[in-house]
matplotlib code that plots the C-alpha trace (Angstrom):
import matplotlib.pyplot as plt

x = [0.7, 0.2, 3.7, 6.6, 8.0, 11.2, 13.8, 15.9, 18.6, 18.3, 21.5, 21.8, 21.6, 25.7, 25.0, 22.8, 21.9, 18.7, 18.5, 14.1, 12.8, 9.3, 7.4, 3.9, 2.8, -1.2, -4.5, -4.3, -0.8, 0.3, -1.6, -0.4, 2.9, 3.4, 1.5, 4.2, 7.1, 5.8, 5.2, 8.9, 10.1, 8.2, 9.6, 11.3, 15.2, 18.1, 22.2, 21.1, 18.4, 18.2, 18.2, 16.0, 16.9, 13.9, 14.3, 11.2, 10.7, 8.4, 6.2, 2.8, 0.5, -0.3, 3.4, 3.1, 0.3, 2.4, 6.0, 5.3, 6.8, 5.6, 9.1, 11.8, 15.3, 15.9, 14.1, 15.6, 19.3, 18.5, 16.8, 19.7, 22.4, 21.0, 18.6, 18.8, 14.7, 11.9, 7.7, 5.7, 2.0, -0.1, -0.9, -3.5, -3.1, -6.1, -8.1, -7.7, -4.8, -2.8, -0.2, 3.3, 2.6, 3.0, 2.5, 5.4, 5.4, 5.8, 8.5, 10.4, 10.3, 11.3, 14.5, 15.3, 14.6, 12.3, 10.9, 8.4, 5.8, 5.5, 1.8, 0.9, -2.7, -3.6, -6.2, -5.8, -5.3, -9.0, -10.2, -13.5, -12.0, -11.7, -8.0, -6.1, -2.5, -1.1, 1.5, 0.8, 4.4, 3.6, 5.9, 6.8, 8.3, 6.6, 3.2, 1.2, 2.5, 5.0, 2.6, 3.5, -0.3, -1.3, -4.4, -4.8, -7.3, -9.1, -10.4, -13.7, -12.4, -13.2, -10.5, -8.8, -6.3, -3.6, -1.7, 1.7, 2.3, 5.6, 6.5, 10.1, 11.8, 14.3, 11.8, 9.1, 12.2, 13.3, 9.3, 9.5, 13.0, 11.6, 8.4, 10.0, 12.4, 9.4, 8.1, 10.9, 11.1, 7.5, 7.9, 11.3, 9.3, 5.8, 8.5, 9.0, 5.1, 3.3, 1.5, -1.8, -1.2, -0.4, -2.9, -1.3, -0.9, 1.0, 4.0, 4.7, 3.5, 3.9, 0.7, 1.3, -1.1, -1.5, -4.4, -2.5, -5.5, -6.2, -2.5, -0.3, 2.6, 2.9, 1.6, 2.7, 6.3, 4.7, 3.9, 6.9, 9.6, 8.2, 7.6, 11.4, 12.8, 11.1, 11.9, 15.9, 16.6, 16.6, 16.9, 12.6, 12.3, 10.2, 8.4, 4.6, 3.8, 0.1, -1.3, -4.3, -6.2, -6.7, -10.4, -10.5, -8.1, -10.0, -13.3, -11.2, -9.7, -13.2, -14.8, -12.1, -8.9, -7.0, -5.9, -3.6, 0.3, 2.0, 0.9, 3.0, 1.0, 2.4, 2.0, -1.4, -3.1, -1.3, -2.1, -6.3, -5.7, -4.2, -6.9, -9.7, -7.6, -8.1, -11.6, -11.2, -9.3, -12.2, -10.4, -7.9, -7.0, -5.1, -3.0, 0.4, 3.4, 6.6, 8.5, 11.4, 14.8, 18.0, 19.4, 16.5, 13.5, 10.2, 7.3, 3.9, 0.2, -1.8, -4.5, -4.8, -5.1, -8.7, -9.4, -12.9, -11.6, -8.2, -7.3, -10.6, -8.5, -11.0, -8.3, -6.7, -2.7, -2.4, -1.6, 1.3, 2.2, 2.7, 4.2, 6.7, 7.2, 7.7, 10.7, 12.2, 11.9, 13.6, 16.2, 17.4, 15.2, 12.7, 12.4, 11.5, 9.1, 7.8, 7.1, 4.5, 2.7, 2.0, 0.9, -0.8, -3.0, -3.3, -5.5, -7.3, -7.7, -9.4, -11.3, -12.5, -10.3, -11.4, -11.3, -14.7, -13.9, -13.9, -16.7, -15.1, -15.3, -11.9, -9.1, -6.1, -4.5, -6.2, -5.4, -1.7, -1.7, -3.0, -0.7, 2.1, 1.2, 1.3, 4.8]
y = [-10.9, -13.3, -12.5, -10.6, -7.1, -7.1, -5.1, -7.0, -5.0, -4.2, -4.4, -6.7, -5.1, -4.5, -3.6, -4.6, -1.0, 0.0, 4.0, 4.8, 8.1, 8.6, 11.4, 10.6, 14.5, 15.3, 12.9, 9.3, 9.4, 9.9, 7.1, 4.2, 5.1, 4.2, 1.1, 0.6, 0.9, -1.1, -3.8, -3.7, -3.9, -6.8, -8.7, -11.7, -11.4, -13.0, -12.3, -10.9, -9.3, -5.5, -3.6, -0.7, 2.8, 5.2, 9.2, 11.1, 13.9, 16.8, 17.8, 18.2, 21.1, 20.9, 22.2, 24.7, 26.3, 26.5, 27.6, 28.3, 25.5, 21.5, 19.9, 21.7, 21.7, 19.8, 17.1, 16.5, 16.9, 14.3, 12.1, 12.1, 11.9, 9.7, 7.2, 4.2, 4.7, 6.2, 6.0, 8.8, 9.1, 10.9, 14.6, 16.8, 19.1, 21.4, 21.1, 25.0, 26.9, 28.4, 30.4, 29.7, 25.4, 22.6, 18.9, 18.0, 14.0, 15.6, 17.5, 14.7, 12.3, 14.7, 16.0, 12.1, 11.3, 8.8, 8.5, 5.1, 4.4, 1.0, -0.4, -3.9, -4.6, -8.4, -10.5, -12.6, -16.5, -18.4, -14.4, -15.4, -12.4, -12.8, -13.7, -10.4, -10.3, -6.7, -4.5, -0.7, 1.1, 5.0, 7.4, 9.4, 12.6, 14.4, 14.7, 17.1, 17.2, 19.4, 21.7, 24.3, 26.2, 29.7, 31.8, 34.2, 36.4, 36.0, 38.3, 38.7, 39.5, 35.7, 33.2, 30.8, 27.6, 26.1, 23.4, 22.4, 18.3, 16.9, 13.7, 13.0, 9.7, 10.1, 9.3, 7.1, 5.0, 4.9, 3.7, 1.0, -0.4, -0.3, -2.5, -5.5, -5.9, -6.3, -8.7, -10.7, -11.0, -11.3, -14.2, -15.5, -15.9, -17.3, -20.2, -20.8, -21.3, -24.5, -23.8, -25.0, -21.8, -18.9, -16.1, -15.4, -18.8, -17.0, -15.7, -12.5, -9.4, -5.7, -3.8, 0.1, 3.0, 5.7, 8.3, 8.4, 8.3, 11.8, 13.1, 11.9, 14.1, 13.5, 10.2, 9.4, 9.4, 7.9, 5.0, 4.8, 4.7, 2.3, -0.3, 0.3, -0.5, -4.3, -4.1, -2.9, -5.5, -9.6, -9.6, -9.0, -11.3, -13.5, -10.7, -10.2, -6.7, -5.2, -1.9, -0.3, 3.2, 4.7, 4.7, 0.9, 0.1, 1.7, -0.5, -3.9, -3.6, -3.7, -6.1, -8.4, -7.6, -11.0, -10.6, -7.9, -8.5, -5.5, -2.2, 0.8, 4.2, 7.8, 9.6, 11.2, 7.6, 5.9, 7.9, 7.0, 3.4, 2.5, 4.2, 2.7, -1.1, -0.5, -0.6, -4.7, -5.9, -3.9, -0.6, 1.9, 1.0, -1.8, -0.8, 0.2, 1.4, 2.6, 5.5, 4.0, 5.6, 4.1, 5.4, 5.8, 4.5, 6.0, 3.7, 5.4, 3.9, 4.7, 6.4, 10.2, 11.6, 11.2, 14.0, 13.3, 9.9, 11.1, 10.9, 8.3, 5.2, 3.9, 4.3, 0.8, 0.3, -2.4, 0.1, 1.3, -2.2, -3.6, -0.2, -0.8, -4.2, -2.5, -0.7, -3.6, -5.8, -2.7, -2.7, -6.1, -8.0, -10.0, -12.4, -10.2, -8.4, -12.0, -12.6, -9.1, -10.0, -13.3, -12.2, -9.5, -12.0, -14.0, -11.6, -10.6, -14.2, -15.1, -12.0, -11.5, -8.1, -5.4, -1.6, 0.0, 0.5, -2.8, -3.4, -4.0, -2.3, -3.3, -0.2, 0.6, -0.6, -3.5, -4.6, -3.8, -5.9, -8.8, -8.6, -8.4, -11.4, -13.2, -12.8]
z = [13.6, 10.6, 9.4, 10.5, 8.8, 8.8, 6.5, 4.4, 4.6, 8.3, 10.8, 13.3, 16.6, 17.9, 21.5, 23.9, 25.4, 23.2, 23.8, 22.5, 22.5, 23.6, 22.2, 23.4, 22.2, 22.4, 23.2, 23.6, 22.7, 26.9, 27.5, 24.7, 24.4, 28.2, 27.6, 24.9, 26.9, 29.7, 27.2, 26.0, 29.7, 30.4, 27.4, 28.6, 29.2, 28.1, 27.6, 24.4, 24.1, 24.6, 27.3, 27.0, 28.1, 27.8, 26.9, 27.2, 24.5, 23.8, 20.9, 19.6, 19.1, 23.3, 23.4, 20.6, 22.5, 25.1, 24.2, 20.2, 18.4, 17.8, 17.4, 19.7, 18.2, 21.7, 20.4, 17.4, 18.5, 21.3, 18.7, 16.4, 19.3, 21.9, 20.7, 17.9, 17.4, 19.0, 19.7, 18.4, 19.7, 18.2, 17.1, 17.3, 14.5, 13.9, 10.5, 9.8, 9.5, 12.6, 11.9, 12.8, 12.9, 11.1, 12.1, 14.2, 13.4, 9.1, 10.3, 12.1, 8.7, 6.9, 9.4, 10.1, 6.3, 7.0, 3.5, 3.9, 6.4, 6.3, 7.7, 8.1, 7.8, 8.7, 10.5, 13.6, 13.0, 14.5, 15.7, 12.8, 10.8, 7.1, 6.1, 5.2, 5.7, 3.2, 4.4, 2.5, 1.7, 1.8, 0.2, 3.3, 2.2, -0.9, -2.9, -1.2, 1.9, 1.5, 2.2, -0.6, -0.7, -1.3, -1.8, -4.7, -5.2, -9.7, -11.6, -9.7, -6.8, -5.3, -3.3, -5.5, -3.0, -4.6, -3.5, -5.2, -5.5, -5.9, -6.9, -7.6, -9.4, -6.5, -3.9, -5.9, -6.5, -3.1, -2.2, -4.7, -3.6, 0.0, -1.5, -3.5, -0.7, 1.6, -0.9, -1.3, 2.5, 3.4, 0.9, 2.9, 6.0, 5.1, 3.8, 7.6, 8.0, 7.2, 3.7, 5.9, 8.1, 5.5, 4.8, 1.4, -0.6, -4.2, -5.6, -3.6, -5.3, -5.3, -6.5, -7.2, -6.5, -8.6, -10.7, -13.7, -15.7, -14.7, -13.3, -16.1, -15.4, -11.2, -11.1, -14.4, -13.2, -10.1, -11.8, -14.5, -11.4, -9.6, -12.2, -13.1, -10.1, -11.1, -14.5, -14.6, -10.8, -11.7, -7.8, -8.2, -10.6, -8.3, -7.2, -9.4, -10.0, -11.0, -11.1, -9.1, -9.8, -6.7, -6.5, -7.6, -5.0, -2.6, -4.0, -4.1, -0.8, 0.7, -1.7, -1.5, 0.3, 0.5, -3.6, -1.9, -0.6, -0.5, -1.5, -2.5, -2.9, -3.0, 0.1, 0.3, -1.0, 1.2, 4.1, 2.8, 1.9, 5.5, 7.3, 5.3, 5.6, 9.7, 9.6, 8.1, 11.1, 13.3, 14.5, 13.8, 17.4, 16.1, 13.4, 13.5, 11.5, 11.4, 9.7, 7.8, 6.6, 6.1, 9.6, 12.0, 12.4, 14.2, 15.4, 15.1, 15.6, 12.8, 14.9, 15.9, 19.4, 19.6, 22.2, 23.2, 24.9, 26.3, 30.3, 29.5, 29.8, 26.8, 24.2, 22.5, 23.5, 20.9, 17.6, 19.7, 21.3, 18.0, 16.9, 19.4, 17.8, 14.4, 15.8, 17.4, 13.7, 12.0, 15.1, 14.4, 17.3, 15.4, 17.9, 20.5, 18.0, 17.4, 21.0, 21.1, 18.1, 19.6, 23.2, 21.2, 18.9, 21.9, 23.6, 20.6, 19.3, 23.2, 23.3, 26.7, 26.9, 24.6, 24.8, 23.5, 19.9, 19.6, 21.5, 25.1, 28.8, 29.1, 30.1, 28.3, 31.6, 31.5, 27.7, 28.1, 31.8, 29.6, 27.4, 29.4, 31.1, 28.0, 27.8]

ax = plt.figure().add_subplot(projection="3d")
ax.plot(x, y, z, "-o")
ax.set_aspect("equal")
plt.show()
Protein backbone atom coordinates (compact mmCIF):
# COMPACT_ATOMS: atom_id res chain seq x y z
CA UNK A 1 0.00 0.00 0.00
CA UNK A 2 1.13 3.72 -0.47
CA UNK A 3 1.35 4.15 3.31
CA UNK A 4 1.13 2.10 6.30
CA UNK A 5 -1.86 2.22 9.02
CA UNK A 6 -0.67 1.82 12.04
CA UNK A 7 -2.08 2.92 15.62
CA UNK A 8 -0.17 5.32 17.41
CA UNK A 9 -0.89 4.09 20.46
CA UNK A 10 -0.63 0.41 19.61
CA UNK A 11 1.49 -2.23 21.84
CA UNK A 12 4.32 -3.76 20.71
CA UNK A 13 3.82 -7.37 20.20
CA UNK A 14 5.17 -9.35 23.86
CA UNK A 15 5.17 -12.87 22.61
CA UNK A 16 5.96 -14.49 19.75
CA UNK A 17 2.87 -17.06 19.68
CA UNK A 18 0.03 -14.96 17.60
CA UNK A 19 -3.29 -16.89 18.59
CA UNK A 20 -6.12 -15.44 15.15
CA UNK A 21 -9.53 -16.44 15.03
CA UNK A 22 -10.95 -17.26 11.67
CA UNK A 23 -14.51 -16.71 11.19
CA UNK A 24 -14.80 -17.11 7.40
CA UNK A 25 -19.06 -17.19 7.92
CA UNK A 26 -21.25 -17.21 4.46
CA UNK A 27 -20.15 -16.70 0.48
CA UNK A 28 -16.80 -15.84 -0.51
CA UNK A 29 -15.77 -15.44 2.94
CA UNK A 30 -14.57 -19.64 3.01
CA UNK A 31 -12.75 -18.91 0.26
CA UNK A 32 -10.50 -15.45 1.15
CA UNK A 33 -10.18 -15.89 4.49
CA UNK A 34 -8.04 -19.22 3.75
CA UNK A 35 -6.23 -17.31 1.11
CA UNK A 36 -5.47 -14.95 4.16
CA UNK A 37 -4.14 -17.30 6.37
CA UNK A 38 -2.09 -19.03 3.86
CA UNK A 39 -0.59 -15.68 3.08
CA UNK A 40 0.35 -15.05 6.75
CA UNK A 41 2.02 -18.50 6.89
CA UNK A 42 4.12 -17.93 4.06
CA UNK A 43 5.44 -14.63 5.46
CA UNK A 44 9.05 -14.94 5.78
CA UNK A 45 10.45 -16.00 9.33
CA UNK A 46 12.70 -14.82 11.68
CA UNK A 47 13.49 -15.04 15.81
CA UNK A 48 10.96 -12.48 16.02
CA UNK A 49 8.44 -12.46 14.14
CA UNK A 50 5.15 -14.22 15.03
CA UNK A 51 4.27 -17.44 15.00
CA UNK A 52 0.73 -17.93 13.96
CA UNK A 53 -1.70 -20.29 15.71
CA UNK A 54 -5.00 -20.43 13.72
CA UNK A 55 -8.61 -21.13 15.62
CA UNK A 56 -11.36 -21.63 13.36
CA UNK A 57 -14.86 -20.09 14.48
CA UNK A 58 -18.44 -20.14 13.39
CA UNK A 59 -21.05 -17.59 12.45
CA UNK A 60 -23.07 -16.09 9.81
CA UNK A 61 -26.56 -16.43 8.72
CA UNK A 62 -25.54 -20.09 6.91
CA UNK A 63 -25.26 -21.19 10.69
CA UNK A 64 -28.35 -19.38 11.85
CA UNK A 65 -30.30 -21.33 9.34
CA UNK A 66 -28.90 -24.15 10.68
CA UNK A 67 -28.78 -24.08 14.57
CA UNK A 68 -30.80 -20.54 15.15
CA UNK A 69 -28.28 -18.09 16.08
CA UNK A 70 -25.40 -15.93 13.81
CA UNK A 71 -22.71 -15.45 16.62
CA UNK A 72 -22.62 -18.55 19.12
CA UNK A 73 -21.68 -17.57 22.66
CA UNK A 74 -18.79 -20.27 21.72
CA UNK A 75 -17.49 -17.91 19.60
CA UNK A 76 -17.24 -15.02 21.48
CA UNK A 77 -15.86 -16.63 24.76
CA UNK A 78 -13.04 -18.28 22.48
CA UNK A 79 -12.58 -14.89 20.86
CA UNK A 80 -12.06 -13.03 24.10
CA UNK A 81 -10.08 -16.05 25.74
CA UNK A 82 -7.87 -17.49 23.15
CA UNK A 83 -7.00 -15.21 20.47
CA UNK A 84 -5.07 -11.53 20.35
CA UNK A 85 -7.28 -10.75 16.93
CA UNK A 86 -9.12 -12.44 14.40
CA UNK A 87 -10.38 -12.43 10.34
CA UNK A 88 -13.95 -12.02 9.74
CA UNK A 89 -15.35 -12.91 6.10
CA UNK A 90 -18.17 -11.90 5.08
CA UNK A 91 -21.98 -12.01 5.85
CA UNK A 92 -24.87 -12.68 4.12
CA UNK A 93 -27.51 -11.01 5.86
CA UNK A 94 -30.86 -10.86 4.08
CA UNK A 95 -32.35 -7.36 2.97
CA UNK A 96 -35.84 -8.17 4.79
CA UNK A 97 -36.53 -8.90 8.06
CA UNK A 98 -36.07 -12.59 9.62
CA UNK A 99 -37.07 -12.95 12.80
CA UNK A 100 -34.85 -13.94 15.53
CA UNK A 101 -31.35 -12.50 13.55
CA UNK A 102 -29.23 -9.85 13.46
CA UNK A 103 -25.93 -9.34 11.56
CA UNK A 104 -23.36 -11.36 13.42
CA UNK A 105 -20.06 -9.21 12.34
CA UNK A 106 -22.61 -5.85 14.30
CA UNK A 107 -22.87 -7.97 17.06
CA UNK A 108 -19.13 -8.90 17.45
CA UNK A 109 -18.11 -4.84 17.44
CA UNK A 110 -20.34 -4.20 19.58
CA UNK A 111 -19.51 -7.31 22.29
CA UNK A 112 -15.62 -6.73 21.60
CA UNK A 113 -16.24 -2.75 21.61
CA UNK A 114 -14.71 -2.27 18.55
CA UNK A 115 -16.02 1.27 18.02
CA UNK A 116 -13.83 2.41 14.57
CA UNK A 117 -13.49 0.63 11.28
CA UNK A 118 -10.74 1.98 9.97
CA UNK A 119 -10.47 1.68 5.85
CA UNK A 120 -7.62 2.66 3.83
CA UNK A 121 -8.47 3.57 0.31
CA UNK A 122 -5.20 4.26 -1.89
CA UNK A 123 -3.84 3.64 -5.46
CA UNK A 124 -0.97 1.48 -6.45
CA UNK A 125 2.46 3.30 -7.10
CA UNK A 126 3.15 3.06 -11.47
CA UNK A 127 -0.46 0.64 -11.60
CA UNK A 128 -1.74 4.14 -14.18
CA UNK A 129 -4.33 4.72 -11.39
CA UNK A 130 -4.94 8.23 -10.33
CA UNK A 131 -2.98 9.02 -7.00
CA UNK A 132 -5.42 8.49 -4.03
CA UNK A 133 -4.03 7.52 -0.83
CA UNK A 134 -7.37 8.39 2.23
CA UNK A 135 -7.93 6.24 5.00
CA UNK A 136 -12.13 6.71 6.08
CA UNK A 137 -12.44 6.31 10.15
CA UNK A 138 -16.25 4.96 10.63
CA UNK A 139 -17.89 5.36 13.91
CA UNK A 140 -18.48 1.62 14.59
CA UNK A 141 -20.99 1.30 17.27
CA UNK A 142 -24.10 3.74 17.07
CA UNK A 143 -26.22 5.95 14.50
CA UNK A 144 -28.64 3.76 13.09
CA UNK A 145 -27.29 0.72 13.48
CA UNK A 146 -28.43 -0.07 16.64
CA UNK A 147 -31.15 -1.24 14.98
CA UNK A 148 -33.95 0.38 17.30
CA UNK A 149 -37.00 0.22 14.47
CA UNK A 150 -40.67 -0.35 14.78
CA UNK A 151 -43.90 -0.22 12.76
CA UNK A 152 -46.93 1.68 13.89
CA UNK A 153 -50.01 1.66 12.40
CA UNK A 154 -51.63 6.23 11.73
CA UNK A 155 -54.68 7.30 11.78
CA UNK A 156 -55.77 5.82 8.42
CA UNK A 157 -55.10 2.61 9.18
CA UNK A 158 -51.62 2.70 6.84
CA UNK A 159 -47.81 1.43 7.95
CA UNK A 160 -45.75 4.10 9.39
CA UNK A 161 -41.26 2.57 9.97
CA UNK A 162 -39.30 4.27 12.41
CA UNK A 163 -35.92 4.00 13.00
CA UNK A 164 -34.24 5.51 16.18
CA UNK A 165 -30.49 7.19 15.52
CA UNK A 166 -28.07 7.62 18.12
CA UNK A 167 -25.18 9.55 18.21
CA UNK A 168 -23.39 10.01 21.39
CA UNK A 169 -20.43 12.60 22.38
CA UNK A 170 -18.96 9.49 24.12
CA UNK A 171 -18.44 7.72 20.92
CA UNK A 172 -18.17 10.63 18.23
CA UNK A 173 -15.30 11.61 20.60
CA UNK A 174 -13.79 8.34 20.66
CA UNK A 175 -14.03 8.45 16.44
CA UNK A 176 -12.26 11.72 16.37
CA UNK A 177 -9.37 10.74 18.86
CA UNK A 178 -9.03 7.56 16.67
CA UNK A 179 -8.69 10.12 13.48
CA UNK A 180 -6.08 12.77 14.46
CA UNK A 181 -3.98 10.09 15.78
CA UNK A 182 -4.13 8.48 12.35
CA UNK A 183 -3.27 11.78 11.01
CA UNK A 184 -0.53 12.53 13.07
CA UNK A 185 0.93 9.03 12.25
CA UNK A 186 0.04 8.82 8.65
CA UNK A 187 1.98 12.10 8.63
CA UNK A 188 5.12 10.25 10.82
CA UNK A 189 5.53 7.79 8.08
CA UNK A 190 5.22 9.53 4.73
CA UNK A 191 8.37 11.51 6.53
CA UNK A 192 10.20 8.06 5.90
CA UNK A 193 9.28 8.36 2.10
CA UNK A 194 11.11 10.46 -0.36
CA UNK A 195 8.84 13.66 -0.93
CA UNK A 196 9.19 12.45 -4.94
CA UNK A 197 7.26 9.21 -3.86
CA UNK A 198 4.32 10.53 -1.54
CA UNK A 199 0.63 10.48 -2.82
CA UNK A 200 -0.27 13.18 -0.24
CA UNK A 201 2.29 16.23 -0.49
CA UNK A 202 0.39 18.70 2.65
CA UNK A 203 -0.02 19.13 6.23
CA UNK A 204 -1.94 16.08 7.41
CA UNK A 205 -5.66 16.69 7.68
CA UNK A 206 -8.76 15.28 9.22
CA UNK A 207 -11.92 16.20 7.23
CA UNK A 208 -15.33 15.29 9.16
CA UNK A 209 -18.67 13.97 7.77
CA UNK A 210 -21.78 15.01 8.70
CA UNK A 211 -25.76 16.40 7.39
CA UNK A 212 -25.90 18.85 9.96
CA UNK A 213 -27.61 21.11 7.71
CA UNK A 214 -30.67 19.03 7.92
CA UNK A 215 -30.01 16.84 11.39
CA UNK A 216 -28.84 19.55 13.64
CA UNK A 217 -29.45 17.75 16.87
CA UNK A 218 -27.63 14.06 15.84
CA UNK A 219 -25.26 15.31 13.70
CA UNK A 220 -25.09 18.49 15.17
CA UNK A 221 -23.29 16.94 18.17
CA UNK A 222 -21.76 14.82 15.46
CA UNK A 223 -19.98 17.56 14.27
CA UNK A 224 -19.38 19.72 17.62
CA UNK A 225 -17.45 16.54 19.27
CA UNK A 226 -15.35 15.92 16.73
CA UNK A 227 -14.05 19.34 16.08
CA UNK A 228 -13.29 19.47 19.94
CA UNK A 229 -11.24 16.78 20.15
CA UNK A 230 -8.88 19.33 17.72
CA UNK A 231 -9.67 22.33 19.30
CA UNK A 232 -9.28 21.45 23.38
CA UNK A 233 -5.62 18.79 22.30
CA UNK A 234 -2.28 21.01 21.19
CA UNK A 235 -1.07 17.42 20.49
CA UNK A 236 -3.27 18.06 16.83
CA UNK A 237 -2.08 21.22 16.37
CA UNK A 238 -0.30 20.08 13.21
CA UNK A 239 -3.16 18.28 12.23
CA UNK A 240 -5.71 20.57 9.39
CA UNK A 241 -9.19 20.07 9.96
CA UNK A 242 -12.26 20.86 7.26
CA UNK A 243 -15.74 19.95 7.15
CA UNK A 244 -17.76 17.95 4.37
CA UNK A 245 -21.72 17.51 3.91
CA UNK A 246 -22.30 14.19 3.19
CA UNK A 247 -23.67 14.48 -0.29
CA UNK A 248 -20.71 16.86 -1.32
CA UNK A 249 -18.36 14.43 0.03
CA UNK A 250 -19.72 11.87 -1.79
CA UNK A 251 -19.47 14.38 -5.15
CA UNK A 252 -15.72 15.42 -4.37
CA UNK A 253 -14.48 12.13 -3.67
CA UNK A 254 -15.34 11.13 -7.20
CA UNK A 255 -14.54 14.45 -8.86
CA UNK A 256 -11.39 14.75 -7.17
CA UNK A 257 -10.38 12.32 -4.45
CA UNK A 258 -6.57 13.14 -3.88
CA UNK A 259 -7.68 16.71 -1.77
CA UNK A 260 -8.71 13.81 0.83
CA UNK A 261 -6.31 12.41 3.84
CA UNK A 262 -8.31 11.03 6.37
CA UNK A 263 -11.86 10.92 6.71
CA UNK A 264 -13.92 10.49 9.80
CA UNK A 265 -17.85 9.93 9.18
CA UNK A 266 -20.54 8.56 11.61
CA UNK A 267 -21.29 5.07 11.08
CA UNK A 268 -24.03 4.74 8.37
CA UNK A 269 -21.89 7.42 6.01
CA UNK A 270 -19.01 5.83 6.57
CA UNK A 271 -20.28 2.55 5.77
CA UNK A 272 -21.42 4.54 1.99
CA UNK A 273 -18.36 6.59 1.56
CA UNK A 274 -15.89 3.37 1.82
CA UNK A 275 -17.95 1.49 -0.53
CA UNK A 276 -18.24 4.15 -3.10
CA UNK A 277 -14.09 5.03 -2.48
CA UNK A 278 -13.60 1.00 -3.73
CA UNK A 279 -14.89 1.59 -7.00
CA UNK A 280 -11.56 4.43 -7.59
CA UNK A 281 -8.98 1.82 -6.96
CA UNK A 282 -11.20 -0.57 -9.52
CA UNK A 283 -13.08 -3.11 -7.09
CA UNK A 284 -14.49 -3.61 -3.80
CA UNK A 285 -12.27 -6.79 -4.16
CA UNK A 286 -9.46 -4.80 -3.02
CA UNK A 287 -10.31 -2.91 -0.14
CA UNK A 288 -9.87 -3.79 3.35
CA UNK A 289 -10.33 -2.67 6.94
CA UNK A 290 -10.18 -3.40 10.30
CA UNK A 291 -12.47 -3.15 13.30
CA UNK A 292 -10.67 -1.23 15.96
CA UNK A 293 -11.04 -1.12 19.90
CA UNK A 294 -8.68 -0.53 22.48
CA UNK A 295 -8.23 -4.37 23.28
CA UNK A 296 -9.07 -6.35 20.24
CA UNK A 297 -8.97 -5.87 16.96
CA UNK A 298 -10.98 -7.71 13.92
CA UNK A 299 -9.77 -7.60 10.32
CA UNK A 300 -12.65 -7.52 7.81
CA UNK A 301 -12.59 -6.98 3.80
CA UNK A 302 -14.85 -4.44 2.93
CA UNK A 303 -16.84 -6.67 0.44
CA UNK A 304 -19.96 -8.93 1.20
CA UNK A 305 -20.31 -12.58 0.49
CA UNK A 306 -21.27 -12.20 -3.03
CA UNK A 307 -23.29 -15.55 -3.34
CA UNK A 308 -23.74 -15.75 -7.06
CA UNK A 309 -19.77 -16.35 -7.34
CA UNK A 310 -19.09 -18.39 -4.23
CA UNK A 311 -17.43 -22.14 -4.41
CA UNK A 312 -16.67 -20.10 -8.05
CA UNK A 313 -12.99 -19.53 -7.22
CA UNK A 314 -13.73 -16.05 -9.17
CA UNK A 315 -13.72 -14.03 -5.93
CA UNK A 316 -10.60 -11.51 -5.21
CA UNK A 317 -8.31 -12.68 -1.93
CA UNK A 318 -6.56 -9.37 -1.88
CA UNK A 319 -9.41 -7.31 0.42
CA UNK A 320 -8.78 -10.03 2.97
CA UNK A 321 -4.88 -10.35 2.25
CA UNK A 322 -4.38 -6.85 3.08
CA UNK A 323 -7.07 -7.20 5.87
CA UNK A 324 -4.95 -9.63 7.29
CA UNK A 325 -2.19 -7.07 7.12
CA UNK A 326 -4.45 -4.54 8.93
CA UNK A 327 -4.50 -6.90 11.92
CA UNK A 328 -0.89 -7.53 11.90
CA UNK A 329 -0.09 -3.28 11.87
CA UNK A 330 -2.68 -2.99 14.78
CA UNK A 331 -0.82 -6.19 16.47
CA UNK A 332 2.47 -4.50 16.61
CA UNK A 333 4.10 -6.24 13.27
CA UNK A 334 4.37 -3.42 10.83
CA UNK A 335 7.01 -4.82 9.18
CA UNK A 336 5.53 -7.98 8.41
CA UNK A 337 2.30 -5.99 7.38
CA UNK A 338 4.80 -3.99 5.23
CA UNK A 339 6.07 -6.97 3.52
CA UNK A 340 2.05 -8.07 2.25
CA UNK A 341 1.26 -4.70 1.06
CA UNK A 342 4.29 -4.82 -0.99
CA UNK A 343 3.92 -8.42 -2.60
CA UNK A 344 0.35 -7.31 -2.80
CA UNK A 345 1.11 -4.03 -5.05
CA UNK A 346 3.60 -6.08 -6.69
CA UNK A 347 1.17 -8.25 -8.33
CA UNK A 348 -1.31 -5.58 -8.96
CA UNK A 349 1.30 -3.05 -10.08
CA UNK A 350 2.54 -6.14 -12.91
CA UNK A 351 -0.86 -7.04 -13.68
CA UNK A 352 -0.73 -10.27 -15.48
CA UNK A 353 -2.86 -11.89 -12.39
CA UNK A 354 -6.30 -10.61 -11.97
CA UNK A 355 -9.53 -12.11 -10.70
CA UNK A 356 -12.63 -11.06 -13.05
CA UNK A 357 -13.77 -8.03 -11.22
CA UNK A 358 -11.01 -6.57 -12.19
CA UNK A 359 -10.99 -7.81 -15.43
CA UNK A 360 -8.83 -11.14 -15.04
CA UNK A 361 -9.35 -15.17 -15.60
CA UNK A 362 -7.10 -15.52 -12.88
CA UNK A 363 -8.43 -17.80 -9.55
CA UNK A 364 -8.48 -16.78 -6.09
CA UNK A 365 -5.87 -19.69 -5.85
CA UNK A 366 -3.97 -18.35 -8.33
CA UNK A 367 -3.85 -14.56 -7.03
CA UNK A 368 -3.00 -15.57 -3.48
CA UNK A 369 -0.12 -18.29 -5.02
CA UNK A 370 1.27 -15.10 -6.65
CA UNK A 371 1.39 -13.40 -3.86
CA UNK A 372 2.86 -15.68 -1.76
CA UNK A 373 5.62 -16.09 -3.98
CA UNK A 374 6.36 -12.57 -3.65
CA UNK A 375 7.32 -12.92 -0.35
Amino acid sequence: MASLLRRGFATAAKSNKVTIGLIPADGIGREVIPAARQVLEALPKSESSPRFEFIHLDAGFEHFQKHGVALPEETLARLRGECQGALFGAVSSPSHKVAGYSSPIVALRKHLDLYANVRPVASVAGSGQKPLDMLIIRENTECLYVKQERIETDAKGQKVAYADRKISEYASRRAGQMAFNMALMRDKLRATVPASQRLWQGKPKVTIVHKSNVLSVTDGLWRETVRSVKETNPAYAGVDMDEQLVDSMVYRMFREPEVFDVVVAPNLYGDIISDGAAALVGSLGLVPSANVGDQFVVGEPVHGSAPDIAGQQKANPIAAIRSAGLLLEHMGYPSEAANIYQAVDGVLREGQIKTPDLGGKSTTQEVTDAICKRL
